[in-house]
C-alpha positions as CSV (number, residue, x, y, z in Angstrom):
1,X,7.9,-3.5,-11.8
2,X,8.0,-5.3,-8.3
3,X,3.8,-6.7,-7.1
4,X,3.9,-3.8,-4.2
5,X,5.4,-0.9,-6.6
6,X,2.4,-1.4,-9.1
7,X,-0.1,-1.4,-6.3
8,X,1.6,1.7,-4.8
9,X,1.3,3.4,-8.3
10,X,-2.6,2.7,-8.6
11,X,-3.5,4.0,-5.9
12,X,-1.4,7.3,-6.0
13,X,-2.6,7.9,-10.0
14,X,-6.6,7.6,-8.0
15,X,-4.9,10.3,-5.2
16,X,-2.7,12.4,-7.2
17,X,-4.0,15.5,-6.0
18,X,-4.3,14.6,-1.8
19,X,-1.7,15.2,0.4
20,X,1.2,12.7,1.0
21,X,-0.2,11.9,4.1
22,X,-3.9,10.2,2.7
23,X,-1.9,8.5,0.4
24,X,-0.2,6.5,3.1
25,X,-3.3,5.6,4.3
26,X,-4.8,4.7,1.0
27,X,-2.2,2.6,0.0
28,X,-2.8,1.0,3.8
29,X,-5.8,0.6,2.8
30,X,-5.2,-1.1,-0.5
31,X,-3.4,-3.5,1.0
32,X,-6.0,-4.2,3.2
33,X,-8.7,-4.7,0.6
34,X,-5.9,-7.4,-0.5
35,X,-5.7,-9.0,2.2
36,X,-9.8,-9.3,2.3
37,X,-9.5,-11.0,-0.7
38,X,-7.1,-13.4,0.5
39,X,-9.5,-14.1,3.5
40,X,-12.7,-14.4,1.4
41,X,-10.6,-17.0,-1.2
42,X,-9.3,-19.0,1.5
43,X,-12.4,-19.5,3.2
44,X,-13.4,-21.2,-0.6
45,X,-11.0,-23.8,-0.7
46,X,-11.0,-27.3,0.8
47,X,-7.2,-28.3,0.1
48,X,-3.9,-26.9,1.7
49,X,-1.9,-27.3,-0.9
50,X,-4.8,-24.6,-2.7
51,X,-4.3,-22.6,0.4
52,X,-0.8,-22.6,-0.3
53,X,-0.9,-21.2,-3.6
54,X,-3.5,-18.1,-2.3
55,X,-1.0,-17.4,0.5
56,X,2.0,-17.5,-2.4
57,X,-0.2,-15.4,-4.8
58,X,-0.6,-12.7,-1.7
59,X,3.2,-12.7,-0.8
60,X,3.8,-11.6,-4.2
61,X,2.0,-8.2,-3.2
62,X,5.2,-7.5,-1.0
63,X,7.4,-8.7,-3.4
64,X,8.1,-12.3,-1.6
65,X,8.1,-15.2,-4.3
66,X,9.4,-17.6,-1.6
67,X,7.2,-19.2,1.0
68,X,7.9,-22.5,3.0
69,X,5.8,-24.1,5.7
70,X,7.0,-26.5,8.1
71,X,6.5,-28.4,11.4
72,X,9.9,-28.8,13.2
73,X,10.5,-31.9,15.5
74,X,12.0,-32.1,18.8
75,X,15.6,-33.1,17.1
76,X,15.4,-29.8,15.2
77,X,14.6,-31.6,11.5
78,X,12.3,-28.7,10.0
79,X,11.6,-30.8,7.1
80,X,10.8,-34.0,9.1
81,X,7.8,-34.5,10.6
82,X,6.3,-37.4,12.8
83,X,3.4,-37.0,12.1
84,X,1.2,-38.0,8.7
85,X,-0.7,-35.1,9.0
86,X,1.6,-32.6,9.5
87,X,2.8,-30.9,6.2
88,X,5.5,-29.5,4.4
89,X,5.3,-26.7,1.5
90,X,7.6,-24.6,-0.1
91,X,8.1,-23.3,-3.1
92,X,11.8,-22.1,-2.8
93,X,14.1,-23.2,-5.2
94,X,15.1,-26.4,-5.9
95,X,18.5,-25.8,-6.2
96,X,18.4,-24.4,-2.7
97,X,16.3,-27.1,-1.2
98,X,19.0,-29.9,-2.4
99,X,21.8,-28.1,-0.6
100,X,20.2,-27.4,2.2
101,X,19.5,-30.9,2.6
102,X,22.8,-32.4,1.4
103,X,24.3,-29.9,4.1
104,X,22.3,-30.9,6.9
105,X,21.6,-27.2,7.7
106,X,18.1,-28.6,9.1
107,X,20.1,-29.1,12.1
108,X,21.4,-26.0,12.4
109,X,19.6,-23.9,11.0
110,X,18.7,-20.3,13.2
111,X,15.5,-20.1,11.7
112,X,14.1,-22.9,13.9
113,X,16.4,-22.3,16.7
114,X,15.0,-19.0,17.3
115,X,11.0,-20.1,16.3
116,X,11.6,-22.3,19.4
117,X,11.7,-19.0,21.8
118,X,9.9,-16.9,19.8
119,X,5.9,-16.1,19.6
120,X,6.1,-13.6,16.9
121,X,6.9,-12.6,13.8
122,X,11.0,-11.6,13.6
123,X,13.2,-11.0,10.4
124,X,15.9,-12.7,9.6
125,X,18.5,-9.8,10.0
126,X,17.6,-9.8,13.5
127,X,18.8,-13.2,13.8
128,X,21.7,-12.9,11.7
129,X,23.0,-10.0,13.6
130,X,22.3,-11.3,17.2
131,X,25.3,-11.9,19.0
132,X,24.1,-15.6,20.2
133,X,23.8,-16.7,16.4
134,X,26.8,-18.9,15.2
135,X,29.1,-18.6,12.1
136,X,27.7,-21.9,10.9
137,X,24.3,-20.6,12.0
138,X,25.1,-17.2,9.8
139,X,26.2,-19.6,6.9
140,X,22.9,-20.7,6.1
141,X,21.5,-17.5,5.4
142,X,24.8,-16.7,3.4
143,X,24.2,-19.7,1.2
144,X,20.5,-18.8,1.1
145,X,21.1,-15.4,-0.3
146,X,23.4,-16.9,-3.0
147,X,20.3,-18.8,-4.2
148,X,18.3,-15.7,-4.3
149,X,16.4,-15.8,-0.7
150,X,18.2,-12.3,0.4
151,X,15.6,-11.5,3.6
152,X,13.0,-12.9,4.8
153,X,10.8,-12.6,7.8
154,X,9.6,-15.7,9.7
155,X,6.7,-16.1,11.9
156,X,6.1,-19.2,14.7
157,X,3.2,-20.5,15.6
158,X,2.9,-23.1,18.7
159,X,0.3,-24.7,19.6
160,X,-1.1,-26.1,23.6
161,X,0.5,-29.2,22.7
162,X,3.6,-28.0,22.4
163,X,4.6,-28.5,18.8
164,X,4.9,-25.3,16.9
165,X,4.7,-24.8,12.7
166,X,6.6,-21.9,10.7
167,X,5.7,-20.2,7.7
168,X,8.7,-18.2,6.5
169,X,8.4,-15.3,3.5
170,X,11.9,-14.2,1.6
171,X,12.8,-11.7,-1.0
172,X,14.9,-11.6,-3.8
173,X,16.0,-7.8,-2.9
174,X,18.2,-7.1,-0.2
175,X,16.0,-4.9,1.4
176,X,14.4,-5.0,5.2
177,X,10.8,-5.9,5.2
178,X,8.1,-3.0,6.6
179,X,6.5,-3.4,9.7
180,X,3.1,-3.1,7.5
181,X,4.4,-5.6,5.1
182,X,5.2,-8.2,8.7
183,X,2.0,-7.7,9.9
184,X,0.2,-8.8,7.3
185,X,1.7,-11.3,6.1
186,X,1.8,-13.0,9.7
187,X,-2.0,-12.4,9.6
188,X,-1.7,-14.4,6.3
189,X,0.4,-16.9,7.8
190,X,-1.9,-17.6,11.3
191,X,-4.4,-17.9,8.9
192,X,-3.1,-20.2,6.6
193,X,-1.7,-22.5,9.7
194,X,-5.2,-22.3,11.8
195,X,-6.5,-23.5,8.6
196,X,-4.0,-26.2,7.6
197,X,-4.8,-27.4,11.6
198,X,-8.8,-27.7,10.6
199,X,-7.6,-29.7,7.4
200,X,-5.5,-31.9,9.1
201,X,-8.4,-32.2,12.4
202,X,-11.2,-33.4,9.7
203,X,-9.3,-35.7,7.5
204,X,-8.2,-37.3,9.9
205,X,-4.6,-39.4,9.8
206,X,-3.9,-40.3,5.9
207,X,-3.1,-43.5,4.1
208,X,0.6,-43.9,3.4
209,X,2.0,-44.5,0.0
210,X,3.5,-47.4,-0.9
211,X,6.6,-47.6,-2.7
212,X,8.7,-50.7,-3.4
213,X,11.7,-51.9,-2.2
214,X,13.9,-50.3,-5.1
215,X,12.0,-47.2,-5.4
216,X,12.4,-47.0,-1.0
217,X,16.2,-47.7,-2.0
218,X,16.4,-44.8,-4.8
219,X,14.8,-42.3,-3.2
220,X,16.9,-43.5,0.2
221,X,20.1,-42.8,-1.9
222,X,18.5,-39.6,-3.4
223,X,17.7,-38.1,0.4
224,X,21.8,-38.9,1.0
225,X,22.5,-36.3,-1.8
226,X,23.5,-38.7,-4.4
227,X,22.9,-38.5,-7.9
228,X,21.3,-40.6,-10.4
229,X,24.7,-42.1,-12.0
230,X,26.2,-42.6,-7.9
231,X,23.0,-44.2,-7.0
232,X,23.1,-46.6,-10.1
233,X,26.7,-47.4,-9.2
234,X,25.4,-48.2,-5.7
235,X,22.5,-50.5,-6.9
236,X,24.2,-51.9,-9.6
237,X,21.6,-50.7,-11.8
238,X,21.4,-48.2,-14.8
239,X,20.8,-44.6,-14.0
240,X,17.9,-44.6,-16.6
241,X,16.3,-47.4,-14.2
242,X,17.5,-45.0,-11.4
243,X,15.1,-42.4,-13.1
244,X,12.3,-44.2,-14.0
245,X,11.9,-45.4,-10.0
246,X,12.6,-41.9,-8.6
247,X,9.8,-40.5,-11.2
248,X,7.4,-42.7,-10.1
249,X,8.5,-41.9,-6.3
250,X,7.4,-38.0,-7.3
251,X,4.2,-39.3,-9.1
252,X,3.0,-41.1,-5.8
253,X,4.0,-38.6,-3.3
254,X,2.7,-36.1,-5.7
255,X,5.6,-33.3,-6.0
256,X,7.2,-31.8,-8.9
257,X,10.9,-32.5,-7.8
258,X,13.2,-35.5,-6.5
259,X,14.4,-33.4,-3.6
260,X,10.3,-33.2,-2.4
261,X,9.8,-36.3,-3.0
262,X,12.9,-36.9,-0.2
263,X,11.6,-34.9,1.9
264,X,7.8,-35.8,1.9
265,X,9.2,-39.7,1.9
266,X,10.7,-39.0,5.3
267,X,8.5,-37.0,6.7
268,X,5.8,-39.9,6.0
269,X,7.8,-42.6,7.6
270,X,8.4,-44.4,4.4
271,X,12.5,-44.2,4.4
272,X,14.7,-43.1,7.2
273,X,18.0,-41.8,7.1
């Protein structure tokens, strides 16, 4: 039983007996009290990355396991960023973040194209269907689906400089997402990114992480879409040795897989492609 169904069900076993109409708004209203709590959790932590998980643990209400954050540069590269501290999080799937960035769909991909013009909240069927949308463009969210991210709404945020963020929330279902269910999870999501901006503001720029020369030239090779054995091959060392570097790459950057620790390593200036 799906996160919204067994919300749904409490409240109409409390309104069994009132008309079909008050429990519409009751279950409006339980989602609302939900969405309090997010607030009044969020205003309790100090960390994004804890700000993350409350936004993930609210998504699940509307049945979204998948979240990801990012702050697109001007070439397009959603999971490059220039600047230390900007962010990426996601949770999607790992499987799905290693082809998406052995394909180079950051470069094509519709979701960022259309965050560019957009200042709302838009699904991902809208962008899919419009007539302006490539077929390579409609690939990714073909390939997406196959890795279980089947809809998804996405919501832009841009700021007076000019740079913008996305937060983007996907389903496992085929099913369109409720105008309820959009607006609040974009409430969740301004939230979340006027936060992240306060985070960022009063840290200040961080320290980079230094990694040596042959964990820079793992992880390099790891960011091209090679694998452990073909980056040995390359190096001329063992693949066990390619491991060992690559885990300490993810201990340092602090992520929980090699395609993260890519990614963070380029957003952070450390490698280049």
């Amino acid at each position: 039983m799906t996160a919204v169904s067994r919300l749904a069900i409490g409240v109409s076993n409390q309104f069994s007996l009132v008309p079909s109409t008050d429990l519409r708004t009751a279950v409006k209203e339980a989602f609302a009290v939900e969405f309090g709590r997010f607030l009044d959790q969020a205003d309790g932590v100090a960390q994004p990355e804890k700000l993350f998980d409350l936004v993930c643990a609210f998504a699940l209400n509307f049945d979204c396991p998948w979240i990801a954050y990012g702050s697109p540069t001007p070439d397009h590269k959603l999971l490059k960023t220039p600047r230390r501290d900007r962010r990426v999080m996601l949770n999607y799937p790992d499987e799905w973040q290693q082809r998406y960035f052995e394909m180079g769909y950051d470069k094509i991909d519709p979701i960022i194209k259309t965050s560019r013009k957009r200042t709302g909240a838009f699904r991902w069927s809208e962008v899919y269907n419009d007539a302006s949308t490539t077929e390579d463009e409609r690939r990714v969210f073909e390939e997406a689906a196959t890795f279980g991210l089947r809809s998804g709404v996405s919501i832009p945020l841009h700021c007076p400089d000019g740079s913008f963020a996305v937060v983007s929330f996907a389903r496992v279902m085929d099913r369109e997402f409720e105008n309820i269910t959009i607006t609040y999870l974009e409430l969740a999501a301004i939230h979340f990114l006027s936060r992240v901006a306060e985070f960022a503001n009063s840290s200040g720029a961080e320290e980079p992480t230094s990694l040596s020369q042959r964990e820079k030239e793992c992880i390099s090779w790891v960011a091209r879409g090679k694998s452990s054995w073909e980056t040995g091959k390359i190096l001329e060392i063992s693949d066990n040795t390619v491991n060992f570097h690559i885990k300490n790459v993810m201990r340092k950057l602090d992520v929980s897989s090699r395609t993260l620790a890519a990614i963070k390593a380029i957003s952070a200036g450390i490698i280049e492609l």
